[in-house]
TORLO-431429 format. One record per residue (C-alpha): residue in one letter; x, y, z; chain; residue number from 1. Coordinates in steps of 0.02 Angstrom, whole numbers. Layout:
BEGIN
rec r=A&east=X&north=Y&up=Z&c=A&k=NUM $
...
This chain:
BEGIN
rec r=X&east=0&north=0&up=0&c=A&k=1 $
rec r=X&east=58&north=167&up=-39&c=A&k=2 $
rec r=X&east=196&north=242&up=50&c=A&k=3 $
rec r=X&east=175&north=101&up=186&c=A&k=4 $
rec r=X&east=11&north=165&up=243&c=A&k=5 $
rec r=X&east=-57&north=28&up=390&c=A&k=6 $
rec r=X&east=-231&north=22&up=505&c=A&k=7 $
rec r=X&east=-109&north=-89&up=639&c=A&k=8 $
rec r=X&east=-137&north=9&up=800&c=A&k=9 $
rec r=X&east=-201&north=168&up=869&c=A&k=10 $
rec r=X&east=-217&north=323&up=802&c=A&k=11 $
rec r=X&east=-68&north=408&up=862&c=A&k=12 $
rec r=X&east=-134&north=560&up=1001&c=A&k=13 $
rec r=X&east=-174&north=719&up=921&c=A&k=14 $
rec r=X&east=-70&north=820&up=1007&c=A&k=15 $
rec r=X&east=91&north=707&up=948&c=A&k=16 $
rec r=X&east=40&north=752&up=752&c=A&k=17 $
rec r=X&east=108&north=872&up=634&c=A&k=18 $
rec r=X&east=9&north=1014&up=579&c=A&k=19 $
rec r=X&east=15&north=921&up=413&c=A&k=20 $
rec r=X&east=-62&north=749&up=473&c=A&k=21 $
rec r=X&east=-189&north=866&up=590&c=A&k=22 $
rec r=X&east=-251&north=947&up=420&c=A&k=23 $
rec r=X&east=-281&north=815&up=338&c=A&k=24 $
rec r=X&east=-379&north=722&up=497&c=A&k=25 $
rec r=X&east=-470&north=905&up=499&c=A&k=26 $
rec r=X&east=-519&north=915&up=320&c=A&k=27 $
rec r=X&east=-569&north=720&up=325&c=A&k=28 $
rec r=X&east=-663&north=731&up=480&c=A&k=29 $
rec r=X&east=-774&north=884&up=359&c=A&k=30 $
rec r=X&east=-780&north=783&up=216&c=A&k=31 $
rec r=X&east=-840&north=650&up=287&c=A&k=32 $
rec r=X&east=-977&north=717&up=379&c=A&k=33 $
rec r=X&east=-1025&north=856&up=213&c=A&k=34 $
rec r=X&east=-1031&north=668&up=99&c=A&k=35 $
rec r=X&east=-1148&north=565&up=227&c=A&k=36 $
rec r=X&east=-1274&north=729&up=238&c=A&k=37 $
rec r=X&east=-1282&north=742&up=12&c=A&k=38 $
rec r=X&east=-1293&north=562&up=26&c=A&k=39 $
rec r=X&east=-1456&north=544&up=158&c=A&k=40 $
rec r=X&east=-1522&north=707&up=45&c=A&k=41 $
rec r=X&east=-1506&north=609&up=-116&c=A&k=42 $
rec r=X&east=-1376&north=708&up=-186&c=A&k=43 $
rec r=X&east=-1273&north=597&up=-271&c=A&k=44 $
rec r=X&east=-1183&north=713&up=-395&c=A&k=45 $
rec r=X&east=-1149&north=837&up=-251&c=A&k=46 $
rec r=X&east=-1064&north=686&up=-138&c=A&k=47 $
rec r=X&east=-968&north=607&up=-286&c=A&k=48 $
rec r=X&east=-896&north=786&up=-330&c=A&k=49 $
rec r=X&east=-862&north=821&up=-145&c=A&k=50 $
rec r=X&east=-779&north=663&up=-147&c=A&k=51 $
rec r=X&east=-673&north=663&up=-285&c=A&k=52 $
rec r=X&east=-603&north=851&up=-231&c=A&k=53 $
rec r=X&east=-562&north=775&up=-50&c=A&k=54 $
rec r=X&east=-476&north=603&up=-135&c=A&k=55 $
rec r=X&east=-373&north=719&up=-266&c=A&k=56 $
rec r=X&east=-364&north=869&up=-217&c=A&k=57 $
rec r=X&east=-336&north=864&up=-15&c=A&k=58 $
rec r=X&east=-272&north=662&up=-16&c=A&k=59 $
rec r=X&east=-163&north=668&up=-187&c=A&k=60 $
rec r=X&east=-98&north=849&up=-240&c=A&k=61 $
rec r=X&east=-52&north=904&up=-50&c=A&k=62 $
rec r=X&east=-64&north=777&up=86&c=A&k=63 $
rec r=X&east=56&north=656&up=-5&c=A&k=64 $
rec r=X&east=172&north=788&up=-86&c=A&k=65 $
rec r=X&east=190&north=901&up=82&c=A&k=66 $
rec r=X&east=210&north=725&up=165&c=A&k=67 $
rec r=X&east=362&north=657&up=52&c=A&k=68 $
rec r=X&east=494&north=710&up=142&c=A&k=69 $
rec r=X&east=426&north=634&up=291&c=A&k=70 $
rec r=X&east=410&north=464&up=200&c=A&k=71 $
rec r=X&east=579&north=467&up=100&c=A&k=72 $
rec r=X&east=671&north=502&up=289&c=A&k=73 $
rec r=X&east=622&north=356&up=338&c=A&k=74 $
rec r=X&east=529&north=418&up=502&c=A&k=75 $
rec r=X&east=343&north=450&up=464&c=A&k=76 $
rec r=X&east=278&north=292&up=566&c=A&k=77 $
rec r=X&east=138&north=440&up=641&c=A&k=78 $
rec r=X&east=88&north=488&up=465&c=A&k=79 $
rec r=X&east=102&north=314&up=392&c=A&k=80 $
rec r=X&east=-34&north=269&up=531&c=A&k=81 $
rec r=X&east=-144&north=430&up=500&c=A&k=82 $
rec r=X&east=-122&north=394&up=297&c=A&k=83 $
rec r=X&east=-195&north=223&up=339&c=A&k=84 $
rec r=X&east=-343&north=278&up=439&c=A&k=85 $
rec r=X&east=-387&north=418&up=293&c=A&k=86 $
rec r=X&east=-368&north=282&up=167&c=A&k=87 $
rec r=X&east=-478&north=151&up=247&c=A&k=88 $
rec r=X&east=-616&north=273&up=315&c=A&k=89 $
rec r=X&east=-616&north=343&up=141&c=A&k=90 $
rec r=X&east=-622&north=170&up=67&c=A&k=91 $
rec r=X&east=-774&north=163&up=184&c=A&k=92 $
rec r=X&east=-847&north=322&up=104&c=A&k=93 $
rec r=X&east=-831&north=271&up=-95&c=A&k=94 $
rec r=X&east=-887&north=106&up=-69&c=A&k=95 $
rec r=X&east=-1078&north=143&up=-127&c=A&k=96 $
rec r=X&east=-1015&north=223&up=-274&c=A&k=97 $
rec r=X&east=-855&north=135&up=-327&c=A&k=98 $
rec r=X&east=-897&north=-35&up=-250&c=A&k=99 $
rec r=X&east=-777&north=-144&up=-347&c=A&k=100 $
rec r=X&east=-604&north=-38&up=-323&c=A&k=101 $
rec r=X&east=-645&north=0&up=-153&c=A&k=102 $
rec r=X&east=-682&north=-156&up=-116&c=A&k=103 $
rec r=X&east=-511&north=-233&up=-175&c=A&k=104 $
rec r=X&east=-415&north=-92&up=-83&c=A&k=105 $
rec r=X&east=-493&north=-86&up=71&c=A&k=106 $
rec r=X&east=-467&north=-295&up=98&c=A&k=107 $
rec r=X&east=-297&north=-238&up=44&c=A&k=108 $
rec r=X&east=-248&north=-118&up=139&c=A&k=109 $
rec r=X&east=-359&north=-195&up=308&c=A&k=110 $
rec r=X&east=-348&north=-372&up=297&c=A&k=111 $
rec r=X&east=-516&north=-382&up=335&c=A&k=112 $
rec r=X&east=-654&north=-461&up=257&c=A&k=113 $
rec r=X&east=-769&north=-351&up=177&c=A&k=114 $
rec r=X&east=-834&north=-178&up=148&c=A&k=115 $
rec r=X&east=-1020&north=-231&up=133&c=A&k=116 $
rec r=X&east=-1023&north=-280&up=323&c=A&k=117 $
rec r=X&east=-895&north=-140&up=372&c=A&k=118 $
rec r=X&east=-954&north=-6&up=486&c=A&k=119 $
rec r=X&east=-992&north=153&up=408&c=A&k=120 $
rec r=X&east=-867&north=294&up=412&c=A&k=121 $
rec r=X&east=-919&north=415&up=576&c=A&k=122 $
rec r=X&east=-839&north=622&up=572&c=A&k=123 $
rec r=X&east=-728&north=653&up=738&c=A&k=124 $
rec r=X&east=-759&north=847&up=784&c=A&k=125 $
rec r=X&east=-617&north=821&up=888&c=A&k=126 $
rec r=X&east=-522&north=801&up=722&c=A&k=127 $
rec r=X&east=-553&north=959&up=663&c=A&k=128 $
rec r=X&east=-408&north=1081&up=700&c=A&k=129 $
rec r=X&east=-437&north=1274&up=600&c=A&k=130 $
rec r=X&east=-258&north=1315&up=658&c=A&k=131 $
rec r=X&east=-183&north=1174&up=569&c=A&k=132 $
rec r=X&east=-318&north=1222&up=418&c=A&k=133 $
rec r=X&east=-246&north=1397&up=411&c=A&k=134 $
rec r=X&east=-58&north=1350&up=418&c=A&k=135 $
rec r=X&east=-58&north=1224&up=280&c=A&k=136 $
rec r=X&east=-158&north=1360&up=191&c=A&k=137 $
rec r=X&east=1&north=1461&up=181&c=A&k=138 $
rec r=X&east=125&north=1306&up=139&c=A&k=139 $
rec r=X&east=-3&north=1293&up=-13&c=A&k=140 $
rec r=X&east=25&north=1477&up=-56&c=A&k=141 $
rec r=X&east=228&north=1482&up=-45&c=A&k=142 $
rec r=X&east=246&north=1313&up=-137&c=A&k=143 $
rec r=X&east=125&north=1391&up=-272&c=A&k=144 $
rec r=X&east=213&north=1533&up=-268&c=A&k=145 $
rec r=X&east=388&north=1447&up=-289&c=A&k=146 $
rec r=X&east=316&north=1332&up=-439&c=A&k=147 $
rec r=X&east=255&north=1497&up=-523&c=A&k=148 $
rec r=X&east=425&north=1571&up=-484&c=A&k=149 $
rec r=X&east=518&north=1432&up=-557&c=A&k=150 $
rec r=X&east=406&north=1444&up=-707&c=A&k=151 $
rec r=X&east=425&north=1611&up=-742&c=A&k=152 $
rec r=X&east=613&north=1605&up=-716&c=A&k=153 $
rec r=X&east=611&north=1449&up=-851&c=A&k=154 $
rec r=X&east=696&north=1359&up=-745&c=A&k=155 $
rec r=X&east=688&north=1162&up=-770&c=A&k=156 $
rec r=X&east=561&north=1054&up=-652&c=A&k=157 $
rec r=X&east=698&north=909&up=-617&c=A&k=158 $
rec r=X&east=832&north=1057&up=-577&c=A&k=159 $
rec r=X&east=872&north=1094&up=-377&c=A&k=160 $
rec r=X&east=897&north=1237&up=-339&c=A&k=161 $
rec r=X&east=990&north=1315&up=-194&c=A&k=162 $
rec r=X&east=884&north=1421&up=-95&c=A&k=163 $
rec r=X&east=787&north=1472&up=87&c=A&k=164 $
rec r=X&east=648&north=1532&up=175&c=A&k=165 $
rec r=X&east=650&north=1683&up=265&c=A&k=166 $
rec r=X&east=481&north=1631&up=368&c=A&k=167 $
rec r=X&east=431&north=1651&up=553&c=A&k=168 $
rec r=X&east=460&north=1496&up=666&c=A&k=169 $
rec r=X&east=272&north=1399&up=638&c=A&k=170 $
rec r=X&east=311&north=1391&up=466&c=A&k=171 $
rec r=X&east=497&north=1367&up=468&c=A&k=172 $
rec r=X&east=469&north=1208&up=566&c=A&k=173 $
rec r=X&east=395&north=1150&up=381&c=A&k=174 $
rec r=X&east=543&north=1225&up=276&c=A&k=175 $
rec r=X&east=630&north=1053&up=245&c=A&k=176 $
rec r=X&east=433&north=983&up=174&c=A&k=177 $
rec r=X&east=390&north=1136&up=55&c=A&k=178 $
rec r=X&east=588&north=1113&up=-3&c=A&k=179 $
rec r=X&east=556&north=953&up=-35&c=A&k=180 $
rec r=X&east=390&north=964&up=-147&c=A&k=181 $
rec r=X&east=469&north=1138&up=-254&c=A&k=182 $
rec r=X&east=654&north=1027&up=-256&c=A&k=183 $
rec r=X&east=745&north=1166&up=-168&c=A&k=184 $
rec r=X&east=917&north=1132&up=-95&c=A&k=185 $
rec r=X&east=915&north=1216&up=97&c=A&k=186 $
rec r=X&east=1061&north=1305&up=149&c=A&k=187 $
rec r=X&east=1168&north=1461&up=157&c=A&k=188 $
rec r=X&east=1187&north=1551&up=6&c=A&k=189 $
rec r=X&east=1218&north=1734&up=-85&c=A&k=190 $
rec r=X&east=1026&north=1759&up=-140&c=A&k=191 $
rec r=X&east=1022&north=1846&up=-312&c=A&k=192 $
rec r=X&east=813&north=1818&up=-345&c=A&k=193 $
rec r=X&east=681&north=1805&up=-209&c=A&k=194 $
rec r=X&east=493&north=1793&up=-206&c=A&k=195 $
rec r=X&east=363&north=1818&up=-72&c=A&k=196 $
rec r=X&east=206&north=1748&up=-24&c=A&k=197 $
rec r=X&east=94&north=1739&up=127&c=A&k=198 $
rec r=X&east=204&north=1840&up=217&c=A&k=199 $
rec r=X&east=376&north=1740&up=179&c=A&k=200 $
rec r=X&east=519&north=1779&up=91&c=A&k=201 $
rec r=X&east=593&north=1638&up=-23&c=A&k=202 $
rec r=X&east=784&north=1680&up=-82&c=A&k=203 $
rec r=X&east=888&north=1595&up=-216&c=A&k=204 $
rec r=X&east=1041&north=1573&up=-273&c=A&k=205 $
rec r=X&east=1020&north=1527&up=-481&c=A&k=206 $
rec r=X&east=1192&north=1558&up=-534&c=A&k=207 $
rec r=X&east=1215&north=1428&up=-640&c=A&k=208 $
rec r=X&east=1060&north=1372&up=-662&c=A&k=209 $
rec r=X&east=1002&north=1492&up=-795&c=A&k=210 $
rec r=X&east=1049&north=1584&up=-959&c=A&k=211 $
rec r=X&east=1029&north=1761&up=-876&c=A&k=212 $
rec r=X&east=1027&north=1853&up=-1033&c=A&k=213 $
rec r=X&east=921&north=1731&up=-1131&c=A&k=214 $
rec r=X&east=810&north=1722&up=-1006&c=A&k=215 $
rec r=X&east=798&north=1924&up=-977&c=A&k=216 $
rec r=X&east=767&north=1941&up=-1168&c=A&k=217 $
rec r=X&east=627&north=1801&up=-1176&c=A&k=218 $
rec r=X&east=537&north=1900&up=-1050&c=A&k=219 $
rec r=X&east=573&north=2077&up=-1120&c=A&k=220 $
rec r=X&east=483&north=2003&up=-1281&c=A&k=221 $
rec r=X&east=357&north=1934&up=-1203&c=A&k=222 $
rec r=X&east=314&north=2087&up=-1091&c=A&k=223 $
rec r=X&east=329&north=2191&up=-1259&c=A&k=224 $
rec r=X&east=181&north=2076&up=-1330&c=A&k=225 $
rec r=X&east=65&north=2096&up=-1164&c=A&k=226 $
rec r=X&east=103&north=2288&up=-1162&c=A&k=227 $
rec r=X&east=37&north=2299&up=-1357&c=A&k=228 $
rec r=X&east=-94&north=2178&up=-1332&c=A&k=229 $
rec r=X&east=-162&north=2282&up=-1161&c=A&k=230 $
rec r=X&east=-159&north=2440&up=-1273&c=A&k=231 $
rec r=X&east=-255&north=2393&up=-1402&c=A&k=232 $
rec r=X&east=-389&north=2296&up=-1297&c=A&k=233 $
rec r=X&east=-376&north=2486&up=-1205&c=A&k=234 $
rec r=X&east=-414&north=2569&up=-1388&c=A&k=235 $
rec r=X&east=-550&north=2462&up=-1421&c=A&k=236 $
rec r=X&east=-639&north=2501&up=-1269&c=A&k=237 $
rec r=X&east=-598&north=2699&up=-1270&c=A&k=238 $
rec r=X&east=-668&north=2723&up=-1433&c=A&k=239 $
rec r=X&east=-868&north=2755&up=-1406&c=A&k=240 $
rec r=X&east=-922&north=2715&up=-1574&c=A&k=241 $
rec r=X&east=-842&north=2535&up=-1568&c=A&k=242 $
rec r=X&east=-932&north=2533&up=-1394&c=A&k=243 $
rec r=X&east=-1084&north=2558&up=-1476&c=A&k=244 $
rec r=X&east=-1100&north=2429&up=-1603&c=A&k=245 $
rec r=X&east=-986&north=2285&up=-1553&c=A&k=246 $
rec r=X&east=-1094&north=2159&up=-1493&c=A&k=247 $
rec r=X&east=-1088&north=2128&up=-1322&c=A&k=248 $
rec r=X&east=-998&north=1932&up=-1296&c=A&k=249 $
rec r=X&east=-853&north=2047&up=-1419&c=A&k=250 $
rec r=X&east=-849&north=2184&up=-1278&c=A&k=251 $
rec r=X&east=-838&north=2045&up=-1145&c=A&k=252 $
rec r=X&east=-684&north=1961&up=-1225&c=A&k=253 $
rec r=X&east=-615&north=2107&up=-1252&c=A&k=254 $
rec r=X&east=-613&north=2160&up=-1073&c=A&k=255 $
rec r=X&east=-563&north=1992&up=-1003&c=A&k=256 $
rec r=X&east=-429&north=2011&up=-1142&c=A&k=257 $
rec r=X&east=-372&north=2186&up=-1053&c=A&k=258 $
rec r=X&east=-411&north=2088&up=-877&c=A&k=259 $
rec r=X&east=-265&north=1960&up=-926&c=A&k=260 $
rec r=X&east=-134&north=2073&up=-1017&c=A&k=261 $
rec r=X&east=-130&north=2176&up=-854&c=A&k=262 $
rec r=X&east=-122&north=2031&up=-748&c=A&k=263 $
rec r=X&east=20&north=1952&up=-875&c=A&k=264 $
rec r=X&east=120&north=2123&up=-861&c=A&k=265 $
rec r=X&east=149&north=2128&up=-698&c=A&k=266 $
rec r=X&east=173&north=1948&up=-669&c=A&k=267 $
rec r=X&east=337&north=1961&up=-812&c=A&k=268 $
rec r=X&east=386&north=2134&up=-726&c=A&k=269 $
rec r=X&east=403&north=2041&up=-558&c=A&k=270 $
rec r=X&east=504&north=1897&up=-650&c=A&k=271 $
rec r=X&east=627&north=2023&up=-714&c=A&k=272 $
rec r=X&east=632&north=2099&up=-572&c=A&k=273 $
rec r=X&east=689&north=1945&up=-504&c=A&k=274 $
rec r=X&east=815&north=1905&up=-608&c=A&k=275 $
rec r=X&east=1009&north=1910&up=-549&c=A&k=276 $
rec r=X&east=1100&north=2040&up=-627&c=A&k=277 $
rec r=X&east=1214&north=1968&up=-764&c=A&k=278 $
């Protein structure tokens, strides 16, 4: 089962947990209860989507990545055991509507004999923890941030990079996960790019990693194509008699058009910003 995931034991004390293994408990403990209340209403579509967003969204995309590091050390044995209760209570949760492959993991991962005579999956209010909600909140922000960053910068998504976060103790206890997940290499360097979100400061060190003045030129060109596009979406709009007779899903796309040149400016004017200095 994945990343050694196990139902042997009890769940490990809540006060012993990560902030990341809390959130997750939290956000089950929500999902759970928000499914069984669609489902007892008839709404099927509702739990299935609700569902699905918990299983990929919460479970896949940040749960497992923020929890990597954790695994790869070696000493996760608390979030292997809270992985394993999500997975089977989950299980639990699916089986009406994906009987056959829940059925097959659950006996799986549980040993057990069946999910047709297993108890149904009950919310723990206990489980859900805001503070925890609220932190990982702003992990998901500075990881996002760092992607985008990376992005921008063109710089490959198999390239470490050195790098650190300049972040107040709650979330510097998590700098080693988030480094992890946006393969940063922690340490001590000469920063020569930064970026900054939910209230931290991530610092870099990309010499070496990227053609400087290629890269400065590539953006140059494309803020050059935003700044024309903007202007003439601007035109368009300023000019009453257009106004008048464009039809209005034109005047819509046109706006949306200025809406994402603007937002597309000063997204590639932050990237150069960030550049080092050749």
């Amino acid at each position: 089962m994945i990343n050694g995931a196990t139902v042997d034991g009890e769940l490990p004390p809540l006060e012993s947990l990560n902030a990341i293994d809390k959130w997750i408990l939290s956000r089950w403990s929500q999902t759970c209860s928000q499914v069984t209340e669609q489902l007892e209403s008839f709404e099927f579509s509702r739990a299935c989507e609700t569902m699905y967003h918990f299983a990929w969204d919460d479970l896949c995309d940040w749960y497992l990545e923020l929890s990597k590091e954790a695994f790869a050390s070696g000493n996760a044995a608390q979030s292997q055991r809270v992985l394993g209760y999500v997975l089977d209570q989950l299980f639990r949760l699916m089986h009406p509507v994906m009987p056959f492959i829940t059925e097959q993991l659950w006996t799986v991962l549980t040993g057990q004999e069946s999910l047709v005579v297993a108890q149904w999956p009950q919310a723990q209010s206990t489980h859900v923890d805001k503070e925890s909600e609220a932190l990982v909140t702003q992990l998901q922000e500075i990881i996002t941030e760092v992607r985008r960053f990376r992005n921008d910068q063109g710089i490959k998504t198999s390239l470490k990079i050195p790098g650190r976060f300049v972040a107040p103790a709650h979330i510097a206890k998590y700098a080693s996960a988030m480094a992890f997940v946006v393969r940063m290499e922690l340490g001590d360097i000469t920063a020569s790019a930064k970026c900054e979100a939910a209230g931290v400061v991530v610092e870099f060190d990309l010499t070496g990693s990227i053609d400087v003045v290629a890269e400065r030129q590539r953006l140059e060109k494309d803020l050059a194509t935003a700044t024309k596009d903007k202007q003439t979406a601007e035109v368009k709009l300023n000019n009453q008699g257009f106004m008048a007779k464009a039809p209005e899903n034109v005047v819509v796309e046109i706006r949306e058009r200025l809406e994402k040149t603007t937002s597309d400016i000063e997204r590639i004017t932050a990237a150069l910003a960030g550049l080092p200095q050749a």
